[in-house]
mmCIF entry with sequence, helices, sheets and N, C-alpha, C, O atoms, coordinates in Angstrom:
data_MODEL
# 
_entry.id   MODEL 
# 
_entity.id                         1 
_entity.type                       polymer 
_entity.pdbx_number_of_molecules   1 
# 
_entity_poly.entity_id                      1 
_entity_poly.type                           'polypeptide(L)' 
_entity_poly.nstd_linkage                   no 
_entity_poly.nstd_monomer                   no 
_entity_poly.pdbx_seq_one_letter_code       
;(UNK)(UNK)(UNK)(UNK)(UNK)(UNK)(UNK)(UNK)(UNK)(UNK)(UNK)(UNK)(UNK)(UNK)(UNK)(UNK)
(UNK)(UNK)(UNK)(UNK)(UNK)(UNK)(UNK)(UNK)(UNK)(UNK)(UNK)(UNK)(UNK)(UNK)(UNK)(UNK)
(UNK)(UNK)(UNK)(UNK)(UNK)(UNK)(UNK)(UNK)(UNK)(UNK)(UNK)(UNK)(UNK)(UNK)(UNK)(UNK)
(UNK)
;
_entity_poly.pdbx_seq_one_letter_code_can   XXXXXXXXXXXXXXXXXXXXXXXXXXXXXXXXXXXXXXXXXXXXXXXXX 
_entity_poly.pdbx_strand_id                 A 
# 
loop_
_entity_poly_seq.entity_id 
_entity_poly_seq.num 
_entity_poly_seq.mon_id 
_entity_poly_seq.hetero 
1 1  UNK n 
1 2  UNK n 
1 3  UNK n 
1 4  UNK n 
1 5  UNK n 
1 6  UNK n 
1 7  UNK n 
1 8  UNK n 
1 9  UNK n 
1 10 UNK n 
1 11 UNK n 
1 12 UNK n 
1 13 UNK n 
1 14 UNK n 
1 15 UNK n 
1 16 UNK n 
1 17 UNK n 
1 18 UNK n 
1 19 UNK n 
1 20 UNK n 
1 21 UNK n 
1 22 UNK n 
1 23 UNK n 
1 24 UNK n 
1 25 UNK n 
1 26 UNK n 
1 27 UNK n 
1 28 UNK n 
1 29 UNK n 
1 30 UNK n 
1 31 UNK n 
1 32 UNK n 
1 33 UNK n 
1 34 UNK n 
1 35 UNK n 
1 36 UNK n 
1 37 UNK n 
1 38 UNK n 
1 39 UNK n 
1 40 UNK n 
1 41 UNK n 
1 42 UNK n 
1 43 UNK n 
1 44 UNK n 
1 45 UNK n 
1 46 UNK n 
1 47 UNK n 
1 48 UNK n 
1 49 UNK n 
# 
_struct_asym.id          A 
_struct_asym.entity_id   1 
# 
loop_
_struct_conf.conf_type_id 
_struct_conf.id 
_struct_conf.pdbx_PDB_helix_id 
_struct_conf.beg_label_comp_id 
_struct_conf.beg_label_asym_id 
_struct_conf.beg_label_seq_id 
_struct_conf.pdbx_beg_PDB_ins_code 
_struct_conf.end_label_comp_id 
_struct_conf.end_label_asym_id 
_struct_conf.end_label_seq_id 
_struct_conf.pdbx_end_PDB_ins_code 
_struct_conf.beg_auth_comp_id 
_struct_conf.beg_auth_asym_id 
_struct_conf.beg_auth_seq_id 
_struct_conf.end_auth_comp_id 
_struct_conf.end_auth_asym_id 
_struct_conf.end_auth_seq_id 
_struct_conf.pdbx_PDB_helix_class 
_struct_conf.details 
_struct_conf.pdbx_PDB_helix_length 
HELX_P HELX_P1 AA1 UNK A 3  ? UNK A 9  ? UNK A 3  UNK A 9  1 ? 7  
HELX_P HELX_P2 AA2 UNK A 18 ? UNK A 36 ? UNK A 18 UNK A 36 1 ? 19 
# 
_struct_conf_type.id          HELX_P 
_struct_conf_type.criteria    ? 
_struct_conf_type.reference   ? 
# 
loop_
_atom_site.group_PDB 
_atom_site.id 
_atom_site.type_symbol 
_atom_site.label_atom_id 
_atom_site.label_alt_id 
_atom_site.label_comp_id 
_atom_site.label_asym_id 
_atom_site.label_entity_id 
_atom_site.label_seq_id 
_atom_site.pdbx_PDB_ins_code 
_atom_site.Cartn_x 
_atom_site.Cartn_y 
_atom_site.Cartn_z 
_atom_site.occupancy 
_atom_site.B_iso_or_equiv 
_atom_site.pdbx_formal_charge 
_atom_site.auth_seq_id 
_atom_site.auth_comp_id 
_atom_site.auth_asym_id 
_atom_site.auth_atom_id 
_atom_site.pdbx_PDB_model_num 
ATOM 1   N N  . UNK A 1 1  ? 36.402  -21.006 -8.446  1.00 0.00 ? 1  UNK A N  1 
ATOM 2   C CA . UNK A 1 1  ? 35.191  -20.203 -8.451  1.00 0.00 ? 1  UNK A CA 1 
ATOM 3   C C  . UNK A 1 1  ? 34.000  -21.154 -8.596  1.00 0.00 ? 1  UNK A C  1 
ATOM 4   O O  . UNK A 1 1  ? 33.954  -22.151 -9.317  1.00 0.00 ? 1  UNK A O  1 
ATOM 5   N N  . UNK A 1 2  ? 33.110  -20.711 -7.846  1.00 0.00 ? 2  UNK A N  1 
ATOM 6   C CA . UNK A 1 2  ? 31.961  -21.585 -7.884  1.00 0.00 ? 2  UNK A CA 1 
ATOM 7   C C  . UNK A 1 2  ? 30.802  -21.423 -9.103  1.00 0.00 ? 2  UNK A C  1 
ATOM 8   O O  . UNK A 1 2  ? 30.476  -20.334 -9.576  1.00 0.00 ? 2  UNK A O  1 
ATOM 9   N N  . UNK A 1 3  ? 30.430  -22.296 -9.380  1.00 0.00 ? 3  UNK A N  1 
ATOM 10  C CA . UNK A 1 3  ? 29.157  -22.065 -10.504 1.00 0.00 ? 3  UNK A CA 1 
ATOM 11  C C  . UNK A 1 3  ? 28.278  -21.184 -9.954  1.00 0.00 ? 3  UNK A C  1 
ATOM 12  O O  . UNK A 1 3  ? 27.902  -20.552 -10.942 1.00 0.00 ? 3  UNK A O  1 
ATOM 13  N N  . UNK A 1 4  ? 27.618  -20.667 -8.857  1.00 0.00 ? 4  UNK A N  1 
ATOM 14  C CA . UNK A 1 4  ? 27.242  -19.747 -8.573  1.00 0.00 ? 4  UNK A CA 1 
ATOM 15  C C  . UNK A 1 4  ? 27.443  -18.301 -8.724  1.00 0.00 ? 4  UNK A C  1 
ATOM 16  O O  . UNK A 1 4  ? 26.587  -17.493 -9.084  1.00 0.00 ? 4  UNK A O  1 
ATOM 17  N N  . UNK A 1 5  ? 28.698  -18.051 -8.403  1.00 0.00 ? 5  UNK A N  1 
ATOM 18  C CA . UNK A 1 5  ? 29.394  -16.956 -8.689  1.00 0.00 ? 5  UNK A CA 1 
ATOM 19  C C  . UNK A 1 5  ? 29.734  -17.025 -10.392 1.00 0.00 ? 5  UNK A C  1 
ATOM 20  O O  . UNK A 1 5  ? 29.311  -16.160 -11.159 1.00 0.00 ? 5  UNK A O  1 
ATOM 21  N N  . UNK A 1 6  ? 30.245  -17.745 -10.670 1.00 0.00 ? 6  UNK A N  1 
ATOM 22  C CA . UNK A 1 6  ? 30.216  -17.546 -12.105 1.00 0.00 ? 6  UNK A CA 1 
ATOM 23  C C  . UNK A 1 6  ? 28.674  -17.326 -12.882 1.00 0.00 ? 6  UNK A C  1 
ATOM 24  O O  . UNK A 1 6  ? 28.634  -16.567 -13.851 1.00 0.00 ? 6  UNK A O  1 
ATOM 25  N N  . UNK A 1 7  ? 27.947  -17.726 -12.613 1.00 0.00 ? 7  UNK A N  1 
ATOM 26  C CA . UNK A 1 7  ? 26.942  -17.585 -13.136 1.00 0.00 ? 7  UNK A CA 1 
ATOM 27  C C  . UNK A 1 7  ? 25.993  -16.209 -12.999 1.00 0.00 ? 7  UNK A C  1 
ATOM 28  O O  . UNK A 1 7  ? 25.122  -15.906 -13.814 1.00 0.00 ? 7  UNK A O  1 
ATOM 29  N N  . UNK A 1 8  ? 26.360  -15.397 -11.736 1.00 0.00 ? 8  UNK A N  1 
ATOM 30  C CA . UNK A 1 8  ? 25.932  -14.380 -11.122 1.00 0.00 ? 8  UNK A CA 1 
ATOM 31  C C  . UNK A 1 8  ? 27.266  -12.899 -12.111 1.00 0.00 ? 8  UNK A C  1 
ATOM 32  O O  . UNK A 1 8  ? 26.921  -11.727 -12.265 1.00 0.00 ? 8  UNK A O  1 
ATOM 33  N N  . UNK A 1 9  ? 28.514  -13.412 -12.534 1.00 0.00 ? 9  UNK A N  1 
ATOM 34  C CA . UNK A 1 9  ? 29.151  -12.459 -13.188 1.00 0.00 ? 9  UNK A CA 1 
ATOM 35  C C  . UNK A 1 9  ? 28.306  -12.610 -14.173 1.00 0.00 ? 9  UNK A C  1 
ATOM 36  O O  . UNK A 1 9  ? 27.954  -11.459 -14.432 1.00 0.00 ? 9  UNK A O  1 
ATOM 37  N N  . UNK A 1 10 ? 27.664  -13.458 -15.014 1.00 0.00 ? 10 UNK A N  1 
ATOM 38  C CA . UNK A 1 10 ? 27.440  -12.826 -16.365 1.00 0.00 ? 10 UNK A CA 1 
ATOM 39  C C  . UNK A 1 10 ? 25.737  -12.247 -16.395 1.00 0.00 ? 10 UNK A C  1 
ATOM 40  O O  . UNK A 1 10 ? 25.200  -11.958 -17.464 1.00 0.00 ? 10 UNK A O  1 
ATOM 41  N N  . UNK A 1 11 ? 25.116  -12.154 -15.243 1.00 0.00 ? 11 UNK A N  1 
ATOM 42  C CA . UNK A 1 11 ? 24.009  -11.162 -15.557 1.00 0.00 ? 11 UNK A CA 1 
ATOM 43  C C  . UNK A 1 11 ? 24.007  -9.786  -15.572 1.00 0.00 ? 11 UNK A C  1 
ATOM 44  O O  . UNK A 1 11 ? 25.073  -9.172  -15.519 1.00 0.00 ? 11 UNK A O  1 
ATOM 45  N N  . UNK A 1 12 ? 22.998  -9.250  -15.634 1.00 0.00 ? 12 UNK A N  1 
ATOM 46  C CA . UNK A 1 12 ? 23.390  -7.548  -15.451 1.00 0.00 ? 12 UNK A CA 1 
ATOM 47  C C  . UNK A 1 12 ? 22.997  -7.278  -14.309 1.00 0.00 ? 12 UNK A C  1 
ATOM 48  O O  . UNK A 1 12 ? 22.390  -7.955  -13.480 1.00 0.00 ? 12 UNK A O  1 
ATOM 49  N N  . UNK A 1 13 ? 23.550  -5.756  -14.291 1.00 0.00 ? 13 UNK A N  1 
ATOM 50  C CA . UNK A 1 13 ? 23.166  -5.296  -12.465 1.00 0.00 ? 13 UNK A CA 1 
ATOM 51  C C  . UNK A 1 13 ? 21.612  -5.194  -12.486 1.00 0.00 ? 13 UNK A C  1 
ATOM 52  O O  . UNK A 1 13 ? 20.885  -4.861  -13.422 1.00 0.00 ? 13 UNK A O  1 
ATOM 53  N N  . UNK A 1 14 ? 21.309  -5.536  -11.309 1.00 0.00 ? 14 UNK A N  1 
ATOM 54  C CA . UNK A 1 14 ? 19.804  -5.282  -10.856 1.00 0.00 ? 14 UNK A CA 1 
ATOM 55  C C  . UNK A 1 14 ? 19.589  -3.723  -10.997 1.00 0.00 ? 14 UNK A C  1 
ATOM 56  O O  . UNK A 1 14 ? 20.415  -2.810  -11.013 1.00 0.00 ? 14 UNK A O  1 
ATOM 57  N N  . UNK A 1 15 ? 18.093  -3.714  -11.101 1.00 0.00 ? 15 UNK A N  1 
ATOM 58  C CA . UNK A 1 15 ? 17.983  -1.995  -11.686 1.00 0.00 ? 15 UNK A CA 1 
ATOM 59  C C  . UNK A 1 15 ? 17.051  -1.663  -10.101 1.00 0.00 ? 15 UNK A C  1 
ATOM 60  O O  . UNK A 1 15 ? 16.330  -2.465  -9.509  1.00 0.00 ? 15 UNK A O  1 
ATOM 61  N N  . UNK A 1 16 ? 17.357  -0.260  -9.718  1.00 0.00 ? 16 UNK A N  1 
ATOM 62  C CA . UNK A 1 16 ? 16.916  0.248   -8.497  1.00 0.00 ? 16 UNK A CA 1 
ATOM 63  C C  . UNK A 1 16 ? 15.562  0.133   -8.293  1.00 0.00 ? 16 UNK A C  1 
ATOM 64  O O  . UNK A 1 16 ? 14.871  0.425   -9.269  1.00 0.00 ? 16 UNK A O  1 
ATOM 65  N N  . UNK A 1 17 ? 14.959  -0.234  -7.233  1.00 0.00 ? 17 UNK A N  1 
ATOM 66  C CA . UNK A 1 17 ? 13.596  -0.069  -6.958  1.00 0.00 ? 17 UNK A CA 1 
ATOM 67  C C  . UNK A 1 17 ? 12.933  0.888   -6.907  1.00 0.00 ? 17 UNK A C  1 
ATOM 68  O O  . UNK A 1 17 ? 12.120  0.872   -5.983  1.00 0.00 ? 17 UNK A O  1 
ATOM 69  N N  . UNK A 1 18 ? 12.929  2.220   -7.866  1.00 0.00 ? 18 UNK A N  1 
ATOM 70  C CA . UNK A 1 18 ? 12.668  3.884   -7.308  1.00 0.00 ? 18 UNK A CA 1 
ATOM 71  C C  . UNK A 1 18 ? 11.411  3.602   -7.160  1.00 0.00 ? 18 UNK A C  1 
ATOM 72  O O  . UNK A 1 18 ? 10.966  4.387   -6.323  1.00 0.00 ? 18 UNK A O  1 
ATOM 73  N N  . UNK A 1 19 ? 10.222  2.565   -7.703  1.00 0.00 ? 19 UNK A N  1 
ATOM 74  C CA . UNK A 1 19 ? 8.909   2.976   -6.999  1.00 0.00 ? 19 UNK A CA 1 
ATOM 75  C C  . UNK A 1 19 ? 8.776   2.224   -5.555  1.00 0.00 ? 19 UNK A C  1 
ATOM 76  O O  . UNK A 1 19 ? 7.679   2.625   -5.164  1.00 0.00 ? 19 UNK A O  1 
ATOM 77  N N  . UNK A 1 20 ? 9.201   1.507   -4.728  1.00 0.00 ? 20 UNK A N  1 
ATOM 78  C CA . UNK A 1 20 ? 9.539   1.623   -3.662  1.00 0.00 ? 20 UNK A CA 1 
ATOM 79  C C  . UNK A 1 20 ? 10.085  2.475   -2.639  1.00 0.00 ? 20 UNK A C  1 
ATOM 80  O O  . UNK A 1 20 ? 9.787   2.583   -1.450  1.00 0.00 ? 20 UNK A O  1 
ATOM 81  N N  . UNK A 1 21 ? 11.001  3.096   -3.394  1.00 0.00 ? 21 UNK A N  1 
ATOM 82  C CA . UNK A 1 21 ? 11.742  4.383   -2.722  1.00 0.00 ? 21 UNK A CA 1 
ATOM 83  C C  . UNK A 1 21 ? 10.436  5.268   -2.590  1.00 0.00 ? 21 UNK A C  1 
ATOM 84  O O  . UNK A 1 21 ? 10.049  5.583   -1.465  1.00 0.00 ? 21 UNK A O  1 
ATOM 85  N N  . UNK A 1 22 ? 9.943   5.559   -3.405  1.00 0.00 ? 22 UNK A N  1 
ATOM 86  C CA . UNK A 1 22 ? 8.857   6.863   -3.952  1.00 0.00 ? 22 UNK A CA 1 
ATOM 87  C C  . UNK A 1 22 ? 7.791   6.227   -2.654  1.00 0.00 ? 22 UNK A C  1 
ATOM 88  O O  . UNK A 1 22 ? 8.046   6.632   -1.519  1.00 0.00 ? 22 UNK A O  1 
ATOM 89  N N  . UNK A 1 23 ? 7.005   5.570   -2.771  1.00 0.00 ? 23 UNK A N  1 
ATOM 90  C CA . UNK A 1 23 ? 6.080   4.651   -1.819  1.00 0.00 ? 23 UNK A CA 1 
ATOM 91  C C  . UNK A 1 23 ? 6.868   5.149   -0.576  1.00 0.00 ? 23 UNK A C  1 
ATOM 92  O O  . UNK A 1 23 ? 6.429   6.242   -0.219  1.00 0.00 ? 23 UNK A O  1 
ATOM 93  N N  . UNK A 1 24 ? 8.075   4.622   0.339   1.00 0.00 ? 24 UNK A N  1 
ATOM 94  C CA . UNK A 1 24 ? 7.995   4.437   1.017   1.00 0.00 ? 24 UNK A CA 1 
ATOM 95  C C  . UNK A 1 24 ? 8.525   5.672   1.471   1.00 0.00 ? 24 UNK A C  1 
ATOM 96  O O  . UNK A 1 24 ? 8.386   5.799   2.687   1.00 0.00 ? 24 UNK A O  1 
ATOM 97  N N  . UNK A 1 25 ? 9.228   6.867   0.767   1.00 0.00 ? 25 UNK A N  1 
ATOM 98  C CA . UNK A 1 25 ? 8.894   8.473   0.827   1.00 0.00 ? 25 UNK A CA 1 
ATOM 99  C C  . UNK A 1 25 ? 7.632   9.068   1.475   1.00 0.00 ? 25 UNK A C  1 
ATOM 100 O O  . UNK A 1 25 ? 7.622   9.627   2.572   1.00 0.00 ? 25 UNK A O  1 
ATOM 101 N N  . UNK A 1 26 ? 6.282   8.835   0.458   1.00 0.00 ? 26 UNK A N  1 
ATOM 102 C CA . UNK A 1 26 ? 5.022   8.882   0.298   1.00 0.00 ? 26 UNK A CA 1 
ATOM 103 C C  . UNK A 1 26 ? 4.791   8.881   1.606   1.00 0.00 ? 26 UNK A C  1 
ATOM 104 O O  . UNK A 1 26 ? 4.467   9.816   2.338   1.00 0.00 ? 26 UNK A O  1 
ATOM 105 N N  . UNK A 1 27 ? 4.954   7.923   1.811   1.00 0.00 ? 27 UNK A N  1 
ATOM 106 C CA . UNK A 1 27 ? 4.557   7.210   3.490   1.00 0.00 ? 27 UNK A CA 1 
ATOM 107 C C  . UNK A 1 27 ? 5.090   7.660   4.183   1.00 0.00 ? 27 UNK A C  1 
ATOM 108 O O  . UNK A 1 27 ? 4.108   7.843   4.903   1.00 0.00 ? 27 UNK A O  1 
ATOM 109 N N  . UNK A 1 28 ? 5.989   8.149   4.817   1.00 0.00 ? 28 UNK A N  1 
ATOM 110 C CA . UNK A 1 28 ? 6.983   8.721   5.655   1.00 0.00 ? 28 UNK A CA 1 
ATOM 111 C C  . UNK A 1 28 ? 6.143   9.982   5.994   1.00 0.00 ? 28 UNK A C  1 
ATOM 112 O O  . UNK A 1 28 ? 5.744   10.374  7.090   1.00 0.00 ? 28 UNK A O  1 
ATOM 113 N N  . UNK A 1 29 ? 5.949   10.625  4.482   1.00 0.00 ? 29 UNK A N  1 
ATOM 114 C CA . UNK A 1 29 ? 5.682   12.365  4.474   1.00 0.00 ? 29 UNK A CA 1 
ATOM 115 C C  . UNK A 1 29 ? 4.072   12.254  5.316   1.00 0.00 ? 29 UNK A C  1 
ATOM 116 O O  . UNK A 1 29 ? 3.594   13.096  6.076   1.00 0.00 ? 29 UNK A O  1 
ATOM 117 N N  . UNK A 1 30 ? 3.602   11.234  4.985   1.00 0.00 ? 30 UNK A N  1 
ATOM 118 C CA . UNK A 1 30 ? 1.931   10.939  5.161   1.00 0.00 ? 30 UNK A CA 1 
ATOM 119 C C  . UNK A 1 30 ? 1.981   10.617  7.232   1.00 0.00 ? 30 UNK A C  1 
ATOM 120 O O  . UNK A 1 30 ? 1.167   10.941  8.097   1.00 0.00 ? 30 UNK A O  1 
ATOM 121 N N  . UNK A 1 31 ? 2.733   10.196  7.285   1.00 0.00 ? 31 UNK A N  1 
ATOM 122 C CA . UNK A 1 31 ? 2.872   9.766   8.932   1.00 0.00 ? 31 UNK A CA 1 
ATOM 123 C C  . UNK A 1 31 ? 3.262   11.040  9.534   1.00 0.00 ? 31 UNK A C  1 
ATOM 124 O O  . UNK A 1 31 ? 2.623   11.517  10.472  1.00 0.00 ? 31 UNK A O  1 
ATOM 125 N N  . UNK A 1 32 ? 4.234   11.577  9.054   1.00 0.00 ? 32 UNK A N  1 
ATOM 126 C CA . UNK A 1 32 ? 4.996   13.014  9.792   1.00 0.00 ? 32 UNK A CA 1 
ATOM 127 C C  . UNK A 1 32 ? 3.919   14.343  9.466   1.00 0.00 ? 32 UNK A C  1 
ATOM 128 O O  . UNK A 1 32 ? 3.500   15.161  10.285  1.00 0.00 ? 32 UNK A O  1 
ATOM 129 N N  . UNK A 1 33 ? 3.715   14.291  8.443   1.00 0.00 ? 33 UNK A N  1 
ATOM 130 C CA . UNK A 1 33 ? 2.079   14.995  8.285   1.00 0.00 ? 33 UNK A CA 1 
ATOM 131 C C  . UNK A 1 33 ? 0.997   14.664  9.521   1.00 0.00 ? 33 UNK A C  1 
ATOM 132 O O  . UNK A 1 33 ? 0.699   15.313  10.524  1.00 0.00 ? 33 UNK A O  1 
ATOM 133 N N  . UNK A 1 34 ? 0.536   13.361  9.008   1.00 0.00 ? 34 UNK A N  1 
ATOM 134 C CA . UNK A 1 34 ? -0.385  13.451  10.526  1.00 0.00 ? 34 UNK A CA 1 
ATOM 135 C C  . UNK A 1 34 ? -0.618  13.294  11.603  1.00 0.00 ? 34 UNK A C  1 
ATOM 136 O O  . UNK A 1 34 ? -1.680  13.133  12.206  1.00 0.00 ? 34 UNK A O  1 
ATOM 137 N N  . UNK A 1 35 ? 1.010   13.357  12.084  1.00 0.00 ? 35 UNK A N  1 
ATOM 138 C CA . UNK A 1 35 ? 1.727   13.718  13.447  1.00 0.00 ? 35 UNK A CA 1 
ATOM 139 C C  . UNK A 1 35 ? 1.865   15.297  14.045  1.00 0.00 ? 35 UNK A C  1 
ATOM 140 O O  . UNK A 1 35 ? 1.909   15.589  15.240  1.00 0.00 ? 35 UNK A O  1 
ATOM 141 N N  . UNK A 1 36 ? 1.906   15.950  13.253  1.00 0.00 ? 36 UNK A N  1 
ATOM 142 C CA . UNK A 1 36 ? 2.181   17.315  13.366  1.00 0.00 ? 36 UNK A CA 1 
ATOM 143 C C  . UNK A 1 36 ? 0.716   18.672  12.912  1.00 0.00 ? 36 UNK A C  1 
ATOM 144 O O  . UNK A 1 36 ? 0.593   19.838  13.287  1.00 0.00 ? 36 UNK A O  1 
ATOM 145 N N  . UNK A 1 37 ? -0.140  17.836  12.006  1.00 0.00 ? 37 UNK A N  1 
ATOM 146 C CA . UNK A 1 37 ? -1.009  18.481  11.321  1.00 0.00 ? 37 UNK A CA 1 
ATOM 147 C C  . UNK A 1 37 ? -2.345  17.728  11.909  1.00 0.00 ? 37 UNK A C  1 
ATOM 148 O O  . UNK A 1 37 ? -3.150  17.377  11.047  1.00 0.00 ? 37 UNK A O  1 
ATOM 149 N N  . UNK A 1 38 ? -2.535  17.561  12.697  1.00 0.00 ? 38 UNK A N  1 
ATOM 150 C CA . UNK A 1 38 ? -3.850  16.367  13.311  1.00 0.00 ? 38 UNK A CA 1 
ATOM 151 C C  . UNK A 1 38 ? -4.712  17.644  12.763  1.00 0.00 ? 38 UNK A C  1 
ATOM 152 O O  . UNK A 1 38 ? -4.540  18.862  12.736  1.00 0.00 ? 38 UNK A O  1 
ATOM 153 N N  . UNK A 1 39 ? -6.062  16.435  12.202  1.00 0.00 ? 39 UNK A N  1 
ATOM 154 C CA . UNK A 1 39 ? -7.392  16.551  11.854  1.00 0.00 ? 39 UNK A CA 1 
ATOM 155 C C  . UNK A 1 39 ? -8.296  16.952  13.083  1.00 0.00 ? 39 UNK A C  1 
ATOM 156 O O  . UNK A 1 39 ? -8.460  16.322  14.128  1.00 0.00 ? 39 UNK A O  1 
ATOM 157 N N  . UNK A 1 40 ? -8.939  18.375  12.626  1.00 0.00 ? 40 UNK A N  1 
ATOM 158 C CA . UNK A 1 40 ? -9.669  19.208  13.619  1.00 0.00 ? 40 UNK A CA 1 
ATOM 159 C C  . UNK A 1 40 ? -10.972 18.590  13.616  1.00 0.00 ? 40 UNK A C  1 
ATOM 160 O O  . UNK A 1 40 ? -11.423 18.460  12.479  1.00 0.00 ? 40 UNK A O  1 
ATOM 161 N N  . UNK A 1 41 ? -11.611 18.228  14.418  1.00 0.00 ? 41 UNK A N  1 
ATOM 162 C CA . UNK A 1 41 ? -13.060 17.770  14.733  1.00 0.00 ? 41 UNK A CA 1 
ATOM 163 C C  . UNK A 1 41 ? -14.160 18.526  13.353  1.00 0.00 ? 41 UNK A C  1 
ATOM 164 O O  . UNK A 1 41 ? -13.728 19.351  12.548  1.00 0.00 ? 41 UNK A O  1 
ATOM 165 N N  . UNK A 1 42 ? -14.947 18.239  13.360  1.00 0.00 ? 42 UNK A N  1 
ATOM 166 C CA . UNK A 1 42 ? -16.358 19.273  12.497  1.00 0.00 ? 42 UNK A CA 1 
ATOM 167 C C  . UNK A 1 42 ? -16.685 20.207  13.168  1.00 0.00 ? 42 UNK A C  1 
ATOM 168 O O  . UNK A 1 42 ? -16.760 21.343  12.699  1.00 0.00 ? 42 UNK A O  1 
ATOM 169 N N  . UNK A 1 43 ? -17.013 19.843  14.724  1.00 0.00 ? 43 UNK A N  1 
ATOM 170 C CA . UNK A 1 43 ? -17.820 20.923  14.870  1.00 0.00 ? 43 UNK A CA 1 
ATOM 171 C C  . UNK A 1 43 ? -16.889 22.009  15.193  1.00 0.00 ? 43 UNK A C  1 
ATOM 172 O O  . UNK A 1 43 ? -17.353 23.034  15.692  1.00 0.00 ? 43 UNK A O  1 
ATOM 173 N N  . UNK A 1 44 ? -15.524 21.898  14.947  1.00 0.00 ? 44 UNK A N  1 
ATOM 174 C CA . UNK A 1 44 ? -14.623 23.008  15.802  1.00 0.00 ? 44 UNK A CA 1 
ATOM 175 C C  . UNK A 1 44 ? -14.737 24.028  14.789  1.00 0.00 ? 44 UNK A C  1 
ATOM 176 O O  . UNK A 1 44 ? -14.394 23.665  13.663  1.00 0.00 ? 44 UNK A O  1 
ATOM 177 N N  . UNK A 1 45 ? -15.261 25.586  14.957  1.00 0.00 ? 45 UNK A N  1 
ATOM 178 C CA . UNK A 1 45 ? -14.978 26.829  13.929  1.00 0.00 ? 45 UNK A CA 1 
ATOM 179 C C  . UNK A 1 45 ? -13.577 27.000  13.561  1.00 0.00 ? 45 UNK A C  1 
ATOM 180 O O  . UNK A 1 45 ? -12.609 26.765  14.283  1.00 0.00 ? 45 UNK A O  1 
ATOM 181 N N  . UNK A 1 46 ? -13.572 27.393  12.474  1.00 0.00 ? 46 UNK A N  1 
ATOM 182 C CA . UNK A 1 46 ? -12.030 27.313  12.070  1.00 0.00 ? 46 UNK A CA 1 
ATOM 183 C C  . UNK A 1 46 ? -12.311 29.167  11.639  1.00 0.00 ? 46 UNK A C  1 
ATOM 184 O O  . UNK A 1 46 ? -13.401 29.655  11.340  1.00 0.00 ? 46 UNK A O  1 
ATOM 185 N N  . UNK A 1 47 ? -11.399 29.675  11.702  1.00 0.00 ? 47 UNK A N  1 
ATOM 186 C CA . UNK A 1 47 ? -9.814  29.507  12.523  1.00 0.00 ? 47 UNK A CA 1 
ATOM 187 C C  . UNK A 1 47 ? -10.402 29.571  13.888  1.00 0.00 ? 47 UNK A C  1 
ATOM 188 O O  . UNK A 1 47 ? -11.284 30.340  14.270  1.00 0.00 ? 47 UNK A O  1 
ATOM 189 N N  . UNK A 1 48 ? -9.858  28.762  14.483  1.00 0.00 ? 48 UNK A N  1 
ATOM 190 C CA . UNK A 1 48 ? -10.148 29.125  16.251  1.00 0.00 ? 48 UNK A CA 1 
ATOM 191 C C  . UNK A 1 48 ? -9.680  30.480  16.803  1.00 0.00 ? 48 UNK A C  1 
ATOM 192 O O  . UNK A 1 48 ? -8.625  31.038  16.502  1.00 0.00 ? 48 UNK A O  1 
ATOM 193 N N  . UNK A 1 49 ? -10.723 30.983  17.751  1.00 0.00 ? 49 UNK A N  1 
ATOM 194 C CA . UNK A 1 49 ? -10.959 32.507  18.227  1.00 0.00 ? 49 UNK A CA 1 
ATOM 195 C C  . UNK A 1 49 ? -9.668  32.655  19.687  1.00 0.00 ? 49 UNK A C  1 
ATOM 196 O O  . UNK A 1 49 ? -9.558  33.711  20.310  1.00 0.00 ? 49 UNK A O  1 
# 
């Protein structure tokens, strides 16, 4: 066994990145949002007739 590997058994497990996960969620929802939901001009009356 290599000193590498031995040295890698005695740390602890790495802990999950959930604010990455969350971020790159965020982002996902934010792109597919303003793919589907596009921003209406000013001067357009809302609700359109």
């Amino acid at each position: 066994m290599s000193a590498c590997v031995a040295a890698r058994e005695g740390q602890a497990p790495a802990k999950p990145a959930w604010r990455a996960v969350w971020s790159l969620g965020l982002g996902v929802f934010g792109l597919i949002t303003a793919e589907f939901l596009p921003a209406r001009p000013a001067d357009t009356p809302w609700p359109r007739a």
